[in-house]
BAFI-3210 file (N, C-alpha, C; in Angstrom, 3 decimals, decimal comma, padded with zeros to 6 digits):
// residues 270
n [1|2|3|4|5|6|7|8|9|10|11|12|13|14|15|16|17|18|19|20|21|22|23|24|25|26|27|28|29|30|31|32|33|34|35|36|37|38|39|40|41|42|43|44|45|46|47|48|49|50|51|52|53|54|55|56|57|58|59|60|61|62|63|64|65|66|67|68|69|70|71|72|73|74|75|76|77|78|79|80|81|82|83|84|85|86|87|88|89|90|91|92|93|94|95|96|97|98|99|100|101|102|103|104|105|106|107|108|109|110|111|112|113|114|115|116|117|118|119|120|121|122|123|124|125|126|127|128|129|130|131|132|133|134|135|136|137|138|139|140|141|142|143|144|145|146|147|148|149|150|151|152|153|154|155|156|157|158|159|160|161|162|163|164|165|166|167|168|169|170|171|172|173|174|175|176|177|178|179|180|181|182|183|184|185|186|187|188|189|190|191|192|193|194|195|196|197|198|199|200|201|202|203|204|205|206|207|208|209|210|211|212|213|214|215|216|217|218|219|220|221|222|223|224|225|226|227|228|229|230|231|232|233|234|235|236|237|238|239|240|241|242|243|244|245|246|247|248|249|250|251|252|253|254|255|256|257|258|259|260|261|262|263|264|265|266|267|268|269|270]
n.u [065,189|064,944|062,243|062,363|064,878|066,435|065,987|065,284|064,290|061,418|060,392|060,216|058,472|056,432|055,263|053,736|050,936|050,864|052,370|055,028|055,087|056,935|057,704|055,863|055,514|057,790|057,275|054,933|056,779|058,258|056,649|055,595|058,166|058,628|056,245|055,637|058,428|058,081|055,668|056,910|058,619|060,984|061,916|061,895|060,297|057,785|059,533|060,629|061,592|063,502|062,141|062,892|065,970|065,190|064,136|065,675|067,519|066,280|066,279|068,518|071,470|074,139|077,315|081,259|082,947|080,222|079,284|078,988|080,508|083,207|083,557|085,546|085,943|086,958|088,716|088,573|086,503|084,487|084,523|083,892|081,542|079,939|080,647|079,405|076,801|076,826|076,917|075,609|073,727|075,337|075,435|075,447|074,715|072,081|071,400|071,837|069,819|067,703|067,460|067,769|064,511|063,724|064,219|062,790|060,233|059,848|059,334|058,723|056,960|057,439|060,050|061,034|061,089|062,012|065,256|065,576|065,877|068,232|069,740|070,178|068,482|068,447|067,651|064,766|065,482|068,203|068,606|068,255|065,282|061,625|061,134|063,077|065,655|068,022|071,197|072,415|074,880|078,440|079,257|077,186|076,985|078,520|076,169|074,441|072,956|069,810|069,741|067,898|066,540|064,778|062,289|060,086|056,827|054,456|050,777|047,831|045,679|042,470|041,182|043,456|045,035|043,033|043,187|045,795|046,047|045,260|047,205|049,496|050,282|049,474|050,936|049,420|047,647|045,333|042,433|041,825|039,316|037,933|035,186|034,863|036,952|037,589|035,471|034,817|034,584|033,421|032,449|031,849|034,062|033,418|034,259|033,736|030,597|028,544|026,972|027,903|029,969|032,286|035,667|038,964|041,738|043,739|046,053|046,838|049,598|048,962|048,280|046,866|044,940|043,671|040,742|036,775|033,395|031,038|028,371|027,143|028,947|031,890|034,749|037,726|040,599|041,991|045,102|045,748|048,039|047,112|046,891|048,921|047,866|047,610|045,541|042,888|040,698|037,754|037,536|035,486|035,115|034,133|033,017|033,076|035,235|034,308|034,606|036,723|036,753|038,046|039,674|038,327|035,831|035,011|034,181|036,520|036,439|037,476|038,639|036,743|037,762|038,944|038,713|041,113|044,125|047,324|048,874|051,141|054,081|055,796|058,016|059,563|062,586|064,016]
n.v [100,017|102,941|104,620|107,169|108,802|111,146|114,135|115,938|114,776|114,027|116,282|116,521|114,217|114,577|116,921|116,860|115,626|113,447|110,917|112,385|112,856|111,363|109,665|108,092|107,043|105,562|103,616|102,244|101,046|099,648|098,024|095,989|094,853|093,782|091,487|090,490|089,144|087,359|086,061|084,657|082,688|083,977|084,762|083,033|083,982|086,847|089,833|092,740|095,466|098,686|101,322|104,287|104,527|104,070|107,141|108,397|107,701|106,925|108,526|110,180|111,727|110,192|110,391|110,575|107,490|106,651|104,531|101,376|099,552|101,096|103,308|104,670|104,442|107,011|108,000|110,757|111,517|110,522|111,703|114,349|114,148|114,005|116,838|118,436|117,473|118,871|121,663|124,908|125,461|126,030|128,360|126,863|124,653|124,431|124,729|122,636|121,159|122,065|121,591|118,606|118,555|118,908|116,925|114,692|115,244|114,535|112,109|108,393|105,660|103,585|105,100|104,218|101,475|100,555|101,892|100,138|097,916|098,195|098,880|097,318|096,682|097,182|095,565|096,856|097,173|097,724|100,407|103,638|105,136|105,655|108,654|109,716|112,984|113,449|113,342|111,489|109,323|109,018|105,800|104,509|103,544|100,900|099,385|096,464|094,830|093,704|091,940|092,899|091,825|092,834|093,916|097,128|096,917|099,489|099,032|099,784|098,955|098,262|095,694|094,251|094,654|093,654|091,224|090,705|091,369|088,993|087,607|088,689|091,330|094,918|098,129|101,462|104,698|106,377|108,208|110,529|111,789|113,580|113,790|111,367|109,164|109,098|107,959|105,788|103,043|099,956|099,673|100,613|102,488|105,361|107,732|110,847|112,202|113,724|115,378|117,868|118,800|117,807|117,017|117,335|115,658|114,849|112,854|109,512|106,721|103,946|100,556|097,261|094,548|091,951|091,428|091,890|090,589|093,176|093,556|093,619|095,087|095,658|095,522|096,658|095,735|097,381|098,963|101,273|104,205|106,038|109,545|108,306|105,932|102,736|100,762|098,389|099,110|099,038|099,840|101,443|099,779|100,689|103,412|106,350|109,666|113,074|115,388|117,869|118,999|121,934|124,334|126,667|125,846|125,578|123,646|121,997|120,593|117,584|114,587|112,366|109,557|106,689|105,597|104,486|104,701|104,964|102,458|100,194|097,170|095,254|092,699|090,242|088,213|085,411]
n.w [-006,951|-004,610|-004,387|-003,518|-003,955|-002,947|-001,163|-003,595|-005,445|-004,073|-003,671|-006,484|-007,200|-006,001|-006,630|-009,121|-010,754|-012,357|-014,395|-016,822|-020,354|-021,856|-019,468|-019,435|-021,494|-021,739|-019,571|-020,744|-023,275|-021,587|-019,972|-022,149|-023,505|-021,112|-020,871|-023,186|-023,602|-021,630|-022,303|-024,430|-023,518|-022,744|-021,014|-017,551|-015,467|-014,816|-015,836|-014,497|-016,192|-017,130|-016,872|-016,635|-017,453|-020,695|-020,859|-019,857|-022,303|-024,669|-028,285|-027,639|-028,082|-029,480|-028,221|-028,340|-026,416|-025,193|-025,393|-023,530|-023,957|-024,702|-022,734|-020,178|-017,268|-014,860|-011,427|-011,553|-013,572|-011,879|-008,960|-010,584|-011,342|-008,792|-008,000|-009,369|-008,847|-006,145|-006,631|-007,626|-010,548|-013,592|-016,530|-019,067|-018,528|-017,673|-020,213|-021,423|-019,901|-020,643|-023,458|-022,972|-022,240|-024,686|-025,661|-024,159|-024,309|-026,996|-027,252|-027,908|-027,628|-029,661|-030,114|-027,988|-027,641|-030,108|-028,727|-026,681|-028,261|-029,750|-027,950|-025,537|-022,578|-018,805|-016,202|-014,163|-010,981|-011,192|-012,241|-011,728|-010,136|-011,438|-012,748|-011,485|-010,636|-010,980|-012,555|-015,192|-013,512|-014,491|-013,955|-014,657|-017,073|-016,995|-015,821|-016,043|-018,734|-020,537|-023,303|-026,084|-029,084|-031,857|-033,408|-034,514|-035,168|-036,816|-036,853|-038,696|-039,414|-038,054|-037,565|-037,908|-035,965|-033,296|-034,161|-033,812|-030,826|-029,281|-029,480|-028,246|-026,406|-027,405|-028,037|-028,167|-027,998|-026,561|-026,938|-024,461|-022,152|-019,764|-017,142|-018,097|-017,841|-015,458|-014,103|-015,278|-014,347|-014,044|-016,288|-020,024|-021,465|-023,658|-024,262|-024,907|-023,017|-024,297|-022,746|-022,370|-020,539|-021,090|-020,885|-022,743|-022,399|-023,520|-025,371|-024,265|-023,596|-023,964|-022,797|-024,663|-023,945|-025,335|-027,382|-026,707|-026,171|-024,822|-022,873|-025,557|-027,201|-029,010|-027,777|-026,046|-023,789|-021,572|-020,304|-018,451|-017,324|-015,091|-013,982|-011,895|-010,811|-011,857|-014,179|-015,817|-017,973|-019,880|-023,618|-026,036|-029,056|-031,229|-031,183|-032,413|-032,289|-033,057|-032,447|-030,105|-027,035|-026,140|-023,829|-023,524|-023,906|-026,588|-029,305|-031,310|-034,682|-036,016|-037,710|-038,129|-035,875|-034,110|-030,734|-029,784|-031,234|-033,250|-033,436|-032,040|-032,451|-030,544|-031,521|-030,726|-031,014|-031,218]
ca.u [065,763|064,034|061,605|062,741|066,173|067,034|064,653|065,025|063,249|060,925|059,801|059,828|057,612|055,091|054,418|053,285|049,539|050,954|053,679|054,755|054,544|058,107|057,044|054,340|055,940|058,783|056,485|054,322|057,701|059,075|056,092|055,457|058,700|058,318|054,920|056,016|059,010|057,222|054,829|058,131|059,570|062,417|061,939|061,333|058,980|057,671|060,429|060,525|062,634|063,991|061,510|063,894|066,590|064,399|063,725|067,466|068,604|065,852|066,544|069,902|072,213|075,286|078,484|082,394|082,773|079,390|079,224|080,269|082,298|084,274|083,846|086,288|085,889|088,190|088,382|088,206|085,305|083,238|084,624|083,577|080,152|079,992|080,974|078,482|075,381|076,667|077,068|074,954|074,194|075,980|074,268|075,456|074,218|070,750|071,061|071,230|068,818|066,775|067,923|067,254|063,728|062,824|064,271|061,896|059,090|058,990|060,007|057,038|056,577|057,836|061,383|061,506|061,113|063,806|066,196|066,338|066,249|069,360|071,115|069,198|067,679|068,629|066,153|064,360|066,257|069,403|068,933|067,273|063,657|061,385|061,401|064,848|066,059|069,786|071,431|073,163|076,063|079,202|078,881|075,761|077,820|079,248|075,018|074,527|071,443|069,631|069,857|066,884|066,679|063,618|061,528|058,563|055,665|053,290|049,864|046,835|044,219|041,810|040,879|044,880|045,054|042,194|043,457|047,294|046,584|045,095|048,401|050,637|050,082|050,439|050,966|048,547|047,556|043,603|041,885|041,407|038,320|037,561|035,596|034,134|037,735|037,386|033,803|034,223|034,403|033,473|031,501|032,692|034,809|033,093|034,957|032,797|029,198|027,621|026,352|028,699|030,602|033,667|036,946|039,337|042,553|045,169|046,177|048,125|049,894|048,047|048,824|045,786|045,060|042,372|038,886|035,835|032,073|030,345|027,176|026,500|029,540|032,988|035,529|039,135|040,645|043,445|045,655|045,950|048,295|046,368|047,187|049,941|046,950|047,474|044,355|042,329|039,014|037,274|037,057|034,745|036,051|032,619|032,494|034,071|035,194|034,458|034,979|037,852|036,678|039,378|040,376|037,242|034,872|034,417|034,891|037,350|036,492|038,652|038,520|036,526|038,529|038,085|039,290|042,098|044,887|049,232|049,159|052,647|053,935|056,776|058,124|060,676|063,037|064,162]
ca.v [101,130|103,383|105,640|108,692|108,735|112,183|115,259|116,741|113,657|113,540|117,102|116,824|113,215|115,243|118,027|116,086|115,368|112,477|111,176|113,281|112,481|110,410|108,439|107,262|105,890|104,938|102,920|101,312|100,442|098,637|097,262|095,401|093,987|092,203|091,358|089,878|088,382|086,480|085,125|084,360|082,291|084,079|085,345|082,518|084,938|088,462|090,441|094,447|096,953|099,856|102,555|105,382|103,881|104,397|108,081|109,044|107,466|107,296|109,514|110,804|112,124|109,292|110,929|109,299|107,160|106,622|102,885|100,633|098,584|101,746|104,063|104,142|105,096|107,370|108,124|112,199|111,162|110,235|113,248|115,459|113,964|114,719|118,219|118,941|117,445|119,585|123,166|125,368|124,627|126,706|128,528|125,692|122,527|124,879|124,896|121,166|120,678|122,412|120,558|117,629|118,377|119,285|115,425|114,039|115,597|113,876|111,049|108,106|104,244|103,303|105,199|103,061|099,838|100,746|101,914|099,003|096,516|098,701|099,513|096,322|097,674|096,891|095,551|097,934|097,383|098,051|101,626|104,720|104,887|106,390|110,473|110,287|114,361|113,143|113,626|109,539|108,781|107,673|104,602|103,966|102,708|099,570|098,648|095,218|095,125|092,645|092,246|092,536|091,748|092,405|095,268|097,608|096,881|099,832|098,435|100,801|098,252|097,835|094,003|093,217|094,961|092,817|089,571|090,693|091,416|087,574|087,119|089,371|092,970|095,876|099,560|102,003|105,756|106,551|109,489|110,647|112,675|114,351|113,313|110,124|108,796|108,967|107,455|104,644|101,947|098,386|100,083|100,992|103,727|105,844|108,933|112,482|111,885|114,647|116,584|119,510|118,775|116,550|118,161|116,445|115,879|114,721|110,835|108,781|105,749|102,526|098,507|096,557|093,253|091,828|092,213|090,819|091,278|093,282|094,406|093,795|096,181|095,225|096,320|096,074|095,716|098,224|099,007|102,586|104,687|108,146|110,247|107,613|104,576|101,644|100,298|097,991|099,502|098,387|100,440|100,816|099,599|101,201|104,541|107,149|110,932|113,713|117,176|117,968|120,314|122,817|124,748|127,900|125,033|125,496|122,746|121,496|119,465|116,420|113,574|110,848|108,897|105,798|106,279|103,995|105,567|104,721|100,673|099,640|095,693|094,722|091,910|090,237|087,599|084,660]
ca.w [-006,215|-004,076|-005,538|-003,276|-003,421|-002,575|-001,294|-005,219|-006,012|-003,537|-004,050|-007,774|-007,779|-005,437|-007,812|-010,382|-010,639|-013,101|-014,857|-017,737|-021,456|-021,695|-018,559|-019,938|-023,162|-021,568|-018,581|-021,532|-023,917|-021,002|-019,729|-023,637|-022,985|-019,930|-021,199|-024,471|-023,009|-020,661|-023,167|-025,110|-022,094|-022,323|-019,154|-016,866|-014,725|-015,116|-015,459|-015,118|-017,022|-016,313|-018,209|-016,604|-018,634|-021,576|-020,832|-020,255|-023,410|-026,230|-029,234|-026,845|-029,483|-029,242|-028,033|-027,920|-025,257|-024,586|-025,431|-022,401|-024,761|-025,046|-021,949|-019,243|-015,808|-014,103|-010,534|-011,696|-013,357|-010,372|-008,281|-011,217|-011,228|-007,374|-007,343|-010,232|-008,195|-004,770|-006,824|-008,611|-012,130|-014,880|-017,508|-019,716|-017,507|-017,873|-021,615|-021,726|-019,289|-021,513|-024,728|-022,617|-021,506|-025,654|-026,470|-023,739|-025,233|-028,399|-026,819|-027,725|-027,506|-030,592|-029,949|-026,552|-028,353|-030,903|-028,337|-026,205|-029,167|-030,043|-026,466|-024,904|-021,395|-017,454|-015,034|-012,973|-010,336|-011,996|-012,909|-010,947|-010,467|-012,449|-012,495|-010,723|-011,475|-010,658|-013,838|-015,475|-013,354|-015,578|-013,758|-015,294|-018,361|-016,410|-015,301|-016,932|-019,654|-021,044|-024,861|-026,731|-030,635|-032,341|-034,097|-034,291|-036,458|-036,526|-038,005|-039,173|-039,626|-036,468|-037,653|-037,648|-034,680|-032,638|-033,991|-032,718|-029,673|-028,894|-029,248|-027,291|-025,857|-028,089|-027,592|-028,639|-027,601|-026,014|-026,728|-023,036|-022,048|-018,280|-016,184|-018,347|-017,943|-013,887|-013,839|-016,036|-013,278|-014,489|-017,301|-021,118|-021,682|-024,761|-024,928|-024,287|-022,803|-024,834|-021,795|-022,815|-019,404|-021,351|-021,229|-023,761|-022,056|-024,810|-025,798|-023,016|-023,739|-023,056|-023,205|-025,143|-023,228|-025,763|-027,353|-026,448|-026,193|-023,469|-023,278|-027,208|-028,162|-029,365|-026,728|-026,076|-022,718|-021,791|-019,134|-018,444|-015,799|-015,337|-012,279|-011,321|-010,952|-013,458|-014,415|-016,944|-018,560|-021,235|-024,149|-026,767|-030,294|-032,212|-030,618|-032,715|-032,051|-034,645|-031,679|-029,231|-026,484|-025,461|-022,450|-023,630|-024,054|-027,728|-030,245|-032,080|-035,438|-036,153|-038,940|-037,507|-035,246|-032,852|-029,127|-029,569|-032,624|-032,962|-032,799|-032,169|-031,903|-030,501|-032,646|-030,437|-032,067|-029,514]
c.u [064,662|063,002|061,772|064,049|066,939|066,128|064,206|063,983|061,768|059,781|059,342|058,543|056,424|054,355|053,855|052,053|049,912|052,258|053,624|054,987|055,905|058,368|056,256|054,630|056,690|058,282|055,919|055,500|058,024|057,986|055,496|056,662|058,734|057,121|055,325|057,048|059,111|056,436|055,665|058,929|060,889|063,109|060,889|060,156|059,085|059,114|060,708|061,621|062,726|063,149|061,909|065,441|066,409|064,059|064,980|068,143|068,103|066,090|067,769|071,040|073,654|076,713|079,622|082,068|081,458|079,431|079,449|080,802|083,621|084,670|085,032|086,779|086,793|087,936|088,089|086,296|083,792|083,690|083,809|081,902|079,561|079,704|079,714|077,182|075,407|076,626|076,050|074,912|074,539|075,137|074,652|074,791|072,685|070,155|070,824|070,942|067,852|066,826|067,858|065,580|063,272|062,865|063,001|060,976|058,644|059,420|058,458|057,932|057,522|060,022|061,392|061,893|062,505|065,190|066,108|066,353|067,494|070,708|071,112|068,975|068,156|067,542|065,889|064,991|067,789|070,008|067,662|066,074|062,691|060,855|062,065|065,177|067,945|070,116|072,337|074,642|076,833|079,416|077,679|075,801|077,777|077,217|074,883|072,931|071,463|069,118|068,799|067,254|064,897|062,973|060,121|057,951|054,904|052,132|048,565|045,548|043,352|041,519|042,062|044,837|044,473|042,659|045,115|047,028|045,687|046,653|049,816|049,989|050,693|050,106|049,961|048,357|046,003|043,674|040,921|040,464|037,950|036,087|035,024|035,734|037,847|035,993|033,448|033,709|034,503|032,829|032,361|032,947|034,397|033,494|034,042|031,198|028,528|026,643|026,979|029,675|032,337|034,445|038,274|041,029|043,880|044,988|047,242|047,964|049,411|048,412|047,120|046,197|044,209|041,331|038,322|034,187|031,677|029,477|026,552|028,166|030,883|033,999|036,908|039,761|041,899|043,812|046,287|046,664|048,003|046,132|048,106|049,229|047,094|046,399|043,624|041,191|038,878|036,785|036,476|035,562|035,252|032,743|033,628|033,854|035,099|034,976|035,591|037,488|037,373|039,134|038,771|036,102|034,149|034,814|035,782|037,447|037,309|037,853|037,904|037,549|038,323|038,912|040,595|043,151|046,498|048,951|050,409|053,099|054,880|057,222|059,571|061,361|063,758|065,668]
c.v [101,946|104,522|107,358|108,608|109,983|113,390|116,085|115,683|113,592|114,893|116,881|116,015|114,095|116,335|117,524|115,498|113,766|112,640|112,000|112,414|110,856|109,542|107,785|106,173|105,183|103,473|101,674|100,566|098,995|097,398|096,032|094,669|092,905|091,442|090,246|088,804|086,811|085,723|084,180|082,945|082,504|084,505|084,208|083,039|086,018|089,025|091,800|094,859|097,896|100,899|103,798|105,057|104,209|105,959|109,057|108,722|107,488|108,776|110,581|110,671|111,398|110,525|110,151|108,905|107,042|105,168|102,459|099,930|099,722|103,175|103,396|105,389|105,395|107,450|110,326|112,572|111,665|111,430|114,858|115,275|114,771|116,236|118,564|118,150|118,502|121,105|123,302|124,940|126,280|127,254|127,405|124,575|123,614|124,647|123,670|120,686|120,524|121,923|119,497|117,213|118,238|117,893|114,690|114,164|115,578|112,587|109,563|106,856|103,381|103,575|104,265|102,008|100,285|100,977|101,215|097,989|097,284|098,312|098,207|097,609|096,900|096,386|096,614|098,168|097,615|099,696|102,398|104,589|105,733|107,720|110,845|112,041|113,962|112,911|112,073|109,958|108,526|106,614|103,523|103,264|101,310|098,733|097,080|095,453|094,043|092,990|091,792|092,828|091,626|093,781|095,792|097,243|098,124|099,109|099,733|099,994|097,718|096,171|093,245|093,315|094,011|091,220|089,487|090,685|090,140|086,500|087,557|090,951|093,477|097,533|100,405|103,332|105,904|107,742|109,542|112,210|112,829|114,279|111,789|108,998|108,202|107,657|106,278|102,791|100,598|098,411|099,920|102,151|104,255|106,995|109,726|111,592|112,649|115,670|117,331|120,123|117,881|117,514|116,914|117,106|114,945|112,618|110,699|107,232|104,710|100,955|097,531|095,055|092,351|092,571|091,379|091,555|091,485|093,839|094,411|094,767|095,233|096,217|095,814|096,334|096,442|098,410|100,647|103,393|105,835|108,435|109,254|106,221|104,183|100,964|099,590|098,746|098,833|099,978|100,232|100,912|100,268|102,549|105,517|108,570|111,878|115,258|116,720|119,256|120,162|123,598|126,173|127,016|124,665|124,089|122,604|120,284|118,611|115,318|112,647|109,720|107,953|106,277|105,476|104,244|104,636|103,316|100,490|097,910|095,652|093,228|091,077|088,678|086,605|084,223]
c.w [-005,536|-004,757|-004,380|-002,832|-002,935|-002,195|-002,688|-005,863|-005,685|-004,008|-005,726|-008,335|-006,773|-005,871|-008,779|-009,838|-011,357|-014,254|-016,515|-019,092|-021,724|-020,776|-018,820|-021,045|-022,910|-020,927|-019,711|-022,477|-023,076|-020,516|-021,276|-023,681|-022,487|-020,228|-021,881|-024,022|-022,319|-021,510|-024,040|-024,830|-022,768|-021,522|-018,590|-016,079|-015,553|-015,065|-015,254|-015,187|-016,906|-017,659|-017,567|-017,792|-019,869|-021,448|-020,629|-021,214|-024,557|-026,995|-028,460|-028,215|-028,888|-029,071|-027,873|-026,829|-024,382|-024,563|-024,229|-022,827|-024,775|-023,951|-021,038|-018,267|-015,246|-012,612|-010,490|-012,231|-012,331|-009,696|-009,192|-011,344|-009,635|-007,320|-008,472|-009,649|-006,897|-005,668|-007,417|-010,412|-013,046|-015,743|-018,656|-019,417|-017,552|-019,228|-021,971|-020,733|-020,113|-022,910|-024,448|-022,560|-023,690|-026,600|-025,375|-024,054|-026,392|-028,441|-027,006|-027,745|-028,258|-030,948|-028,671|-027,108|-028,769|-029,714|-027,434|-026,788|-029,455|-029,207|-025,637|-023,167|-019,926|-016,586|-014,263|-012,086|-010,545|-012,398|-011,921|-011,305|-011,182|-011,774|-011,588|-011,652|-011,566|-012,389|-013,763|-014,965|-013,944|-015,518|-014,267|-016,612|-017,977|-015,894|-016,541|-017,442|-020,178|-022,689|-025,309|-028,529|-031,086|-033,299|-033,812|-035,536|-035,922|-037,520|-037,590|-039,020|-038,552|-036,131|-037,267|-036,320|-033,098|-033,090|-033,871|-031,546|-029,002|-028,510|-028,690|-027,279|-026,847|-027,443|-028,440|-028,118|-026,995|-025,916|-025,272|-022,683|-020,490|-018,508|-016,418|-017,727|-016,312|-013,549|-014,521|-015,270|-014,035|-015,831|-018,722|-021,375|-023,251|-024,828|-023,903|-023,878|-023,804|-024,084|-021,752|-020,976|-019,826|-021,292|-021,728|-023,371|-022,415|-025,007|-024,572|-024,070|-023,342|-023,953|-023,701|-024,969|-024,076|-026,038|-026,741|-026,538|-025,010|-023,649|-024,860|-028,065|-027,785|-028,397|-026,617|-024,439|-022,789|-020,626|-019,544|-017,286|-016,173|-014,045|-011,615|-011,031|-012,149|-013,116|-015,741|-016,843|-019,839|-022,412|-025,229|-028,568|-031,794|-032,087|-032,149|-032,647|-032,755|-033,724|-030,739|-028,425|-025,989|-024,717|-022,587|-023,503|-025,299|-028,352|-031,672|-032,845|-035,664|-037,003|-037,965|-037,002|-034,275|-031,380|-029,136|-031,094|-032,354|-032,484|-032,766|-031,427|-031,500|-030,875|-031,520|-030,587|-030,724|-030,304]
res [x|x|x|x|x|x|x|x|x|x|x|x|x|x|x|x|x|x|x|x|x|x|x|x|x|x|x|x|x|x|x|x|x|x|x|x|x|x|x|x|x|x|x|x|x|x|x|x|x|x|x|x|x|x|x|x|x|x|x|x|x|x|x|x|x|x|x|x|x|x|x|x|x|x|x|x|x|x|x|x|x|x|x|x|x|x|x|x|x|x|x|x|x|x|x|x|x|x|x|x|x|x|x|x|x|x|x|x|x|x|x|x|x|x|x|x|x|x|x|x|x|x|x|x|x|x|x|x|x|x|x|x|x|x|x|x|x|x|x|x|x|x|x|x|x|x|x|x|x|x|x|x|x|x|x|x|x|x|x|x|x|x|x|x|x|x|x|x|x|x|x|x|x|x|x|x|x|x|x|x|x|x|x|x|x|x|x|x|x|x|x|x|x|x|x|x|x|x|x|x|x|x|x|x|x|x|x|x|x|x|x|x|x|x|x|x|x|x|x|x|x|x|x|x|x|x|x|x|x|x|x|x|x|x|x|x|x|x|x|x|x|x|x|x|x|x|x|x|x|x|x|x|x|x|x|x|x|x|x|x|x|x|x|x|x|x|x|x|x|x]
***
């Protein structure tokens, strides 16, 4: 579908320096999918998934008639959808906007998976594009989805970790640091430089493609979208973080940690 389908859209995807936290998880869920899938052959080709889909429905508190085994489309319906995109919104349709925006925001990786091994998921083209503001159509019931069966593994152990992902992409989080994160180029991504210039700008969701050796150091290859660019870097699998500089510039101790944290597998069952 198009990615500006309406000027609310168009304005809203142009304010954004980058997508926001539930894009990100949603983007990486789906992309682990098609990924996996594909390695699976159970998708003759690549296939992509709708990670809007995933961001209008994970952890969405089930209501009657939501199912499409059990909705059913009126023609008042659709008129009532209508008139509620042309008017003002209500102080109600504000309240669960806002009861919407506080489920997207704890919205991660791991709920994606689960809810399209649950709901199964639509192809991309199937369902609005991603950071559509248009609130789910009731037509959006009747979209056809493809049924996934399978589960999450999270794993803890960095060794399992490196000898899973030889064998299919997994999900993971990267401690993301300004402006080493910009500058890493063909190089290895080690977190803060230590020239008291890092600025430590949260975990994003990222897809782990492999390890390997570069330069002497143990590295893992990742695919990262930051500022709306998807990208592989190599990061380092040795390095680890003990301070978090914040927004004054002071530091902020933290438990020894490596740059890559939250492994998640998708497990998917043919």
């Amino acid at each position: 579908m198009s990615q500006h389908c309406h000027p609310d859209c168009q304005r809203s995807m142009a304010a954004k320096e980058e997508h926001d936290s539930a894009e990100r998880a949603a983007t990486v869920a789906a992309n682990l999918l098609s990924a996996t899938r594909h390695l699976l052959k159970l998708d003759r080709e690549m296939t992509e998934y709708s990670a809007q889909f995933l961001v209008d429905n994970t952890l969405l508190e089930e209501k009657p008639g939501q199912s499409p085994h059990s909705f059913r489309l009126t023609a008042d319906d659709c008129l009532e959808y209508l008139v509620k995109m042309a008017s003002p919104k209500t102080e109600a349709e504000l309240e669960e906007m806002e009861k919407q925006q506080q489920r997207r925001n704890k919205i991660t990786v791991k709920d994606c998976l689960e809810c399209a091994f649950k709901e199964g998921i639509p192809k991309r083209e199937s369902w609005a594009h991603l950071g559509c503001v248009s609130p789910v159509p009731p037509f959006a019931a009747f979209m056809p989805r493809v049924p996934m069966r399978g589960e999450v593994i999270e794993v803890k152990d960095l060794e399992e970790v490196v000898k899973l992902s030889k064998e299919q992409p997994i999900g993971a989080k990267l401690v993301v640091f300004s402006p080493e994160i910009e500058r890493v180029g063909n190089g290895v991504y080690v977190g803060p430089s230590g020239g008291g210039g890092s600025r430590y700008v949260g975990l994003r969701d990222v897809i782990l493609c492999g390890a390997e050796k570069f330069d002497g150091d143990d590295v893992m290859n990742v695919q990262i979208n930051y500022k709306k660019v998807t990208k592989i870097i190599k990061v380092s699998l040795t390095r680890m973080v003990t301070t978090l500089a914040d927004g004054d510039e002071s530091d902020q101790t933290i438990e020894p940690t490596g740059l890559l944290v939250d492994f998640v597998v998708p497990r998917i069952f043919k």
